[in-house]
C-alpha positions in Angstrom: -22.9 5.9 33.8 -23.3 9.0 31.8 -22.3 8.9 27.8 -21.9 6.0 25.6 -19.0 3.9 24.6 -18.7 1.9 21.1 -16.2 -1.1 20.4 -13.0 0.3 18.5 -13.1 0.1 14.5 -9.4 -2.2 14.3 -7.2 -2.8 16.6 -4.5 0.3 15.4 -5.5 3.6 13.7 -2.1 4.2 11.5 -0.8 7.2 10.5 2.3 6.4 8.4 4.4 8.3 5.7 1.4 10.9 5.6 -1.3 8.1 5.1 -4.2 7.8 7.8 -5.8 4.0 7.9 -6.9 1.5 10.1 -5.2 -1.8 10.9 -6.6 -4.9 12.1 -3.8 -7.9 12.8 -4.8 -11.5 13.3 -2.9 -15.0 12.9 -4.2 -18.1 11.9 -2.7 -21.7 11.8 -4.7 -22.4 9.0 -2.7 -24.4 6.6 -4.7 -24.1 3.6 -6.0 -20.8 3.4 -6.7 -17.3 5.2 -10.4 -17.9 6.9 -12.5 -14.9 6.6 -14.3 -16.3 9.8 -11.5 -14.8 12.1 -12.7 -11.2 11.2 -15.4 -10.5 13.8 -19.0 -9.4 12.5 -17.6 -5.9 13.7 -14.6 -5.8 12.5 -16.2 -5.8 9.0 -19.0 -3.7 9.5 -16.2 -1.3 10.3 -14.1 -2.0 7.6 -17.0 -1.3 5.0 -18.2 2.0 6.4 -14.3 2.9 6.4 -14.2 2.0 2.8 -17.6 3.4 1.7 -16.6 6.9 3.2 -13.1 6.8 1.3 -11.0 5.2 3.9 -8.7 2.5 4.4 -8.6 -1.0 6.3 -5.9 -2.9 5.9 -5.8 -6.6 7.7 -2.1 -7.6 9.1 -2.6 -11.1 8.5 0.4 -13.7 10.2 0.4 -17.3 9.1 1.5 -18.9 11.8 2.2 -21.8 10.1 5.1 -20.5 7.5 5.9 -17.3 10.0 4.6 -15.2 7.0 2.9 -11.8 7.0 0.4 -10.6 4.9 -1.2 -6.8 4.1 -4.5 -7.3 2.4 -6.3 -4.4 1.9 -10.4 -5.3 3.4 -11.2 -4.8 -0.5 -9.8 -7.7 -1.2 -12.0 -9.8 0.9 -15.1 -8.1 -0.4 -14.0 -8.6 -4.2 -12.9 -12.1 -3.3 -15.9 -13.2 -1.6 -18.1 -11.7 -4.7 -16.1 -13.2 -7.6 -15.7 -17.0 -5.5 -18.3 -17.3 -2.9 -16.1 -18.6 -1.1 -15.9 -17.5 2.8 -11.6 -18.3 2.7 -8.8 -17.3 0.3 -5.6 -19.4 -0.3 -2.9 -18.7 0.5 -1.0 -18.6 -3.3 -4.2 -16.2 -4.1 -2.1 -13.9 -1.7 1.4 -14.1 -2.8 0.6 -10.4 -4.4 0.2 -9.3 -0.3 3.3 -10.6 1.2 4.6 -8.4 3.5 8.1 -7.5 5.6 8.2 -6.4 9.1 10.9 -4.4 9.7 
């Protein structure tokens, strides 16, 4: 096999109202919280060179459990674990990211 092939960045490279980001989407049944754990070890290493180069990754985040959407920008989840320690956020610590499908 000739060349080389590397896992994609996020699921969905958005280009939207004249904005370029990238969009990873996961679900959880968690009840209590939104479990870092369910971002891959890749999926962040991607998000923070996207970020350190002036990018965006956003994480399109369904709670299964209350059929509720969430847009959290990967920032959050560095600043979050920082500030708490903590590997998880709660879910009223993400009212702020609510988001509609339309």
């Amino acid at each position: 096999m000739i060349g080389h092939t590397r896992p994609a960045p996020a699921d969905y490279l958005v280009i939207l109202d004249g904005e370029t980001y990238f969009a990873e989407v996961k679900s959880t049944q968690s009840k209590a919280s939104f479990p870092f754990s369910i971002l891959r070890q890749t999926q962040s290493n991607a998000a923070r060179m996207a970020v350190a180069a002036g990018g965006e990754y956003w994480i399109y985040l369904h709670d299964l459990t209350r059929n509720q959407w969430y847009r959290i920008p990967y920032t959050f989840v560095e600043a979050w674990k920082l500030a708490t320690g903590r590997s998880s956020a709660p879910w009223h610590n993400l009212k702020e990211f609510s988001y509609e499908l339309s």
